[in-house]
C-alpha positions as CSV (number, residue, x, y, z in Angstrom):
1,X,158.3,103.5,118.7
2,X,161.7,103.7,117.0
3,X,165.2,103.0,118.8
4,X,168.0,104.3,116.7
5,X,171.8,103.4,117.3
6,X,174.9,104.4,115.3
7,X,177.1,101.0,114.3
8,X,180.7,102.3,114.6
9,X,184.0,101.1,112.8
10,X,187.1,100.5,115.0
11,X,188.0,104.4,114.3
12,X,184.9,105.3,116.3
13,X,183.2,106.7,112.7
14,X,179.7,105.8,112.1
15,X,179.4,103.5,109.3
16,X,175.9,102.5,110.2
17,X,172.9,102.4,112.1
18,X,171.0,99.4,113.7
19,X,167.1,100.0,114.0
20,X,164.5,99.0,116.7
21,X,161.2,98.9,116.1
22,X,158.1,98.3,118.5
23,X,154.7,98.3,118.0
24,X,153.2,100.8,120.5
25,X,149.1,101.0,119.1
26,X,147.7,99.1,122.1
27,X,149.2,101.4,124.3
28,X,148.5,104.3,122.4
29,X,144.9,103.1,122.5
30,X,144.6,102.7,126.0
31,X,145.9,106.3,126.6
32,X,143.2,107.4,124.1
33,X,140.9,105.7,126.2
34,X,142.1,107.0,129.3
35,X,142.1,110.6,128.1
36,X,138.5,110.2,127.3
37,X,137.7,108.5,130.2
38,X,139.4,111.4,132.5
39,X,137.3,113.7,130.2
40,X,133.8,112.0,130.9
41,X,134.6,112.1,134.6
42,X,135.4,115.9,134.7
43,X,131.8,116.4,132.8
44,X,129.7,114.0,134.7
45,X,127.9,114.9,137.4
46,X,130.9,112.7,139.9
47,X,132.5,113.6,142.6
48,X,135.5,111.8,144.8
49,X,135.6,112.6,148.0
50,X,138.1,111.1,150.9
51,X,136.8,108.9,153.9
52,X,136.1,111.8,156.2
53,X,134.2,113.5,152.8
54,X,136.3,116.3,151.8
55,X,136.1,116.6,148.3
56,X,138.9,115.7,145.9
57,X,137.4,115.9,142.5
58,X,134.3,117.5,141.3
59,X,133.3,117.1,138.3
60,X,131.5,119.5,135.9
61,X,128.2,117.9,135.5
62,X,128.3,118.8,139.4
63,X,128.7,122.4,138.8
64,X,125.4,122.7,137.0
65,X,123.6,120.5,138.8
66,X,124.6,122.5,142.3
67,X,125.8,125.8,141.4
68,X,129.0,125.2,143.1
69,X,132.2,126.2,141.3
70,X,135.3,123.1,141.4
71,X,137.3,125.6,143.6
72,X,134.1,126.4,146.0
73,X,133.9,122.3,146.6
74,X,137.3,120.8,146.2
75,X,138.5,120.5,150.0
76,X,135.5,121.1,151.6
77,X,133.6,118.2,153.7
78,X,131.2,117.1,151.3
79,X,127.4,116.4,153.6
80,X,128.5,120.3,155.0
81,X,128.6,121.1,151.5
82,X,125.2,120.3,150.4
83,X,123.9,119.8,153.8
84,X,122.9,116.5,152.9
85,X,119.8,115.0,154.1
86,X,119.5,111.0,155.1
87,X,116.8,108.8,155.2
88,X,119.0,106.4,156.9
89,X,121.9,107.2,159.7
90,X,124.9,108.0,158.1
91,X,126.5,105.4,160.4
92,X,124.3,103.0,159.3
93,X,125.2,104.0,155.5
94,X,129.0,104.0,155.7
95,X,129.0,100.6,157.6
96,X,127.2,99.0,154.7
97,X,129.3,101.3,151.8
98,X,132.1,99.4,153.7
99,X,131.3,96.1,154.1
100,X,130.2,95.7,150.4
101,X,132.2,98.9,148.6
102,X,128.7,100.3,147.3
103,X,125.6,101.8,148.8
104,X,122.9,103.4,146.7
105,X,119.7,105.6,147.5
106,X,117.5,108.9,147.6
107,X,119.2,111.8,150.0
108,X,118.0,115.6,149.8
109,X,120.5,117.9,149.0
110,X,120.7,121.6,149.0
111,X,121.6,124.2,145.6
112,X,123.7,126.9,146.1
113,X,120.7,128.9,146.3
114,X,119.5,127.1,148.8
115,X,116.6,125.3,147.1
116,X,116.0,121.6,148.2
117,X,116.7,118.9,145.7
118,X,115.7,114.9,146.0
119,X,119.0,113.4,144.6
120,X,119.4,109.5,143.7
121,X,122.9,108.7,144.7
122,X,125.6,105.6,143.8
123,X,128.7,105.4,145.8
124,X,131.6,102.9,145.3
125,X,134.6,102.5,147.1
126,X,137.9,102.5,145.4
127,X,140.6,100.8,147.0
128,X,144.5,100.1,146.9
129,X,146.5,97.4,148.2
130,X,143.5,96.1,150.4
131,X,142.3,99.4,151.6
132,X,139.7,101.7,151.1
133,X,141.3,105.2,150.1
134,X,138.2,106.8,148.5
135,X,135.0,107.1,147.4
136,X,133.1,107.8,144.2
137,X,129.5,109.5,144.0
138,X,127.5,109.7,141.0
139,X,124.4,111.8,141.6
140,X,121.5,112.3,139.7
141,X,118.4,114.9,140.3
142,X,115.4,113.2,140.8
143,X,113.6,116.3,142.0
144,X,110.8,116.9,139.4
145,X,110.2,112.7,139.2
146,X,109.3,112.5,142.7
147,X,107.3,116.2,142.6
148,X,105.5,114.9,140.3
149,X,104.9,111.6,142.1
150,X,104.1,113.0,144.7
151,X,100.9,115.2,142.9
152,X,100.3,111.6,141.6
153,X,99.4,110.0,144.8
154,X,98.1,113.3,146.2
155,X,95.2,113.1,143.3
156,X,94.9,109.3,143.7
157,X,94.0,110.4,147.2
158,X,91.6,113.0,147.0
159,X,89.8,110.4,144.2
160,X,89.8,107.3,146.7
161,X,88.4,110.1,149.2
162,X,85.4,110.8,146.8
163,X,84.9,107.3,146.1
164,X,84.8,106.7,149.9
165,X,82.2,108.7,150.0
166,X,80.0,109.5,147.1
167,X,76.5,108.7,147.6
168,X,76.4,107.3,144.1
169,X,78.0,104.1,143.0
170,X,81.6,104.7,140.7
171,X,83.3,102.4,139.5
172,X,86.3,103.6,136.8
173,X,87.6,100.9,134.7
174,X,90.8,101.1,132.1
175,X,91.0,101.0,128.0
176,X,89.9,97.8,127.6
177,X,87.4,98.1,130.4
178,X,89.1,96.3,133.5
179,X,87.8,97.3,136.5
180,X,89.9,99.8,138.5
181,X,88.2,101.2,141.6
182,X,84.8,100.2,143.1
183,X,83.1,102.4,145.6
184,X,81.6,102.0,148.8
185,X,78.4,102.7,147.2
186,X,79.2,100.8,144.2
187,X,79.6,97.6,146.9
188,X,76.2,98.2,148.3
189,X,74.7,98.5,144.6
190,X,75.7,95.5,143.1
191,X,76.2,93.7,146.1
192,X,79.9,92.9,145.2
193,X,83.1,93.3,147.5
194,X,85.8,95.9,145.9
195,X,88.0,92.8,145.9
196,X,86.1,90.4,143.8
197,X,85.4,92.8,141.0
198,X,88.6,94.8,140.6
199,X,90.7,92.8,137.7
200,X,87.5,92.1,136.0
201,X,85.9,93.3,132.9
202,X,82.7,95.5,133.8
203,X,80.2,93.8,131.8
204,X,80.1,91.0,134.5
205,X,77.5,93.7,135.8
206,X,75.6,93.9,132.8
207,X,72.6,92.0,132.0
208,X,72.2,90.6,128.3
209,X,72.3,91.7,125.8
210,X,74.6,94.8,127.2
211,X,77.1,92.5,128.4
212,X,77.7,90.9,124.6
213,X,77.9,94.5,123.3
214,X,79.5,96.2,125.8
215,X,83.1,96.0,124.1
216,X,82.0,97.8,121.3
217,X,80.5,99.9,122.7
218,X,83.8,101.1,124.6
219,X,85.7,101.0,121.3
220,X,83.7,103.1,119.3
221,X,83.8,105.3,122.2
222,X,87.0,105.7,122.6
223,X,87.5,106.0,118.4
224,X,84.9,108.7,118.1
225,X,84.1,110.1,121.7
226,X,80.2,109.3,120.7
227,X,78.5,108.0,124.2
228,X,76.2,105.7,124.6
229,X,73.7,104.9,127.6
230,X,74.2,101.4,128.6
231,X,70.2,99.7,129.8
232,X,67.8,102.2,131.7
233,X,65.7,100.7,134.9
């Protein structure tokens, strides 16, 4: 930043110039950063809404995750919006965002087109002079994780079903061949509780010599998919 002032003679003509000179780069930087930082929160999927939720600030990553347009959400009371979904009472949410200036969980919300969506959700406080004056909300769609969670524990399930009740003994077991699951059946085979089995290699069924070779076995299954029948009788 350069100051320049004229150095005048005693008949007010300028017979000079004196020069001031200040090194502005830290400042500069800091706008920079600023800038950028105002540009990430426009794109990010943020939004800053008021106490009473209406929206203030709603950033782009916001538009394509909810179909909503800024000019559709800006002003209008955020939960009506998306016709947000709590596990917990709101009440009981805003009490703790307020006592310690975060909260974070899982809430449904609902697209523009009307099409649930499970949500993980960060809010912060910000504050001035003491007082809480907003509040910032990063969300993030979590809608195919938990769909496919929930097919996860669905199959897991069904499988723990079948192993209730096969007639024949299963036991699965992992890669190195750590026992997994023990049925019912399997329990009235070996003679074994589920609980002192599972953890433990499956050749602690095994008579010798199978037990010594059973390792093997499994790796040169699971290298070349040939099978091999453990002991008959």
């Amino acid at each position: 930043l350069l100051t320049v002032s004229p150095t005048l003679d005693r008949n007010g003509q300028i017979v000079g110039a004196s020069k001031i000179v200040y090194d502005v780069t830290p400042q500069r930087r800091t706008e920079e950063r600023l800038q950028e930082l105002t540009q990430a929160l426009v794109l990010a999927p943020i939004r800053v809404r008021q106490l009473d939720g209406t929206i203030v600030l709603w950033g782009g990553g916001l538009e394509r995750l909810y179909g909503y347009s800024t000019s559709e959400a800006i002003g209008r009371k955020s939960h009506d919006l998306l016709q947000t979904a709590f596990s917990t009472p709101l009440d009981d949410i805003n009490a703790e965002l307020l006592r310690n200036g975060r909260w974070e969980g899982e809430v449904v919300h609902k697209h523009r087109s009307g099409a649930p969506m499970t949500v993980s959700s960060y809010w912060i406080t910000s504050q001035r002079e003491g007082a809480v004056r907003s509040v910032v909300e990063l969300n993030l769609d979590i809608t195919e994780e938990r769909h496919s969670q929930t097919m996860l524990a669905e199959r897991e399930a069904r499988l723990r079903s079948v192993l209730e009740t096969a007639p024949d003994a299963i036991i699965t077991i992992d890669e190195q061949g750590i026992i997994q699951s023990f049925s019912q059946a399997a329990e009235r085979l070996f003679g074994y509780a589920a609980g002192e089995v599972i953890g433990s290699n499956v050749k602690m069924l095994m008579p010798e010599p199978y037990r010594a070779e059973h390792d093997g076995y499994l790796d040169r299954y699971k290298h070349t998919g040939e099978k091999h029948i453990i002991g008959i009788g």
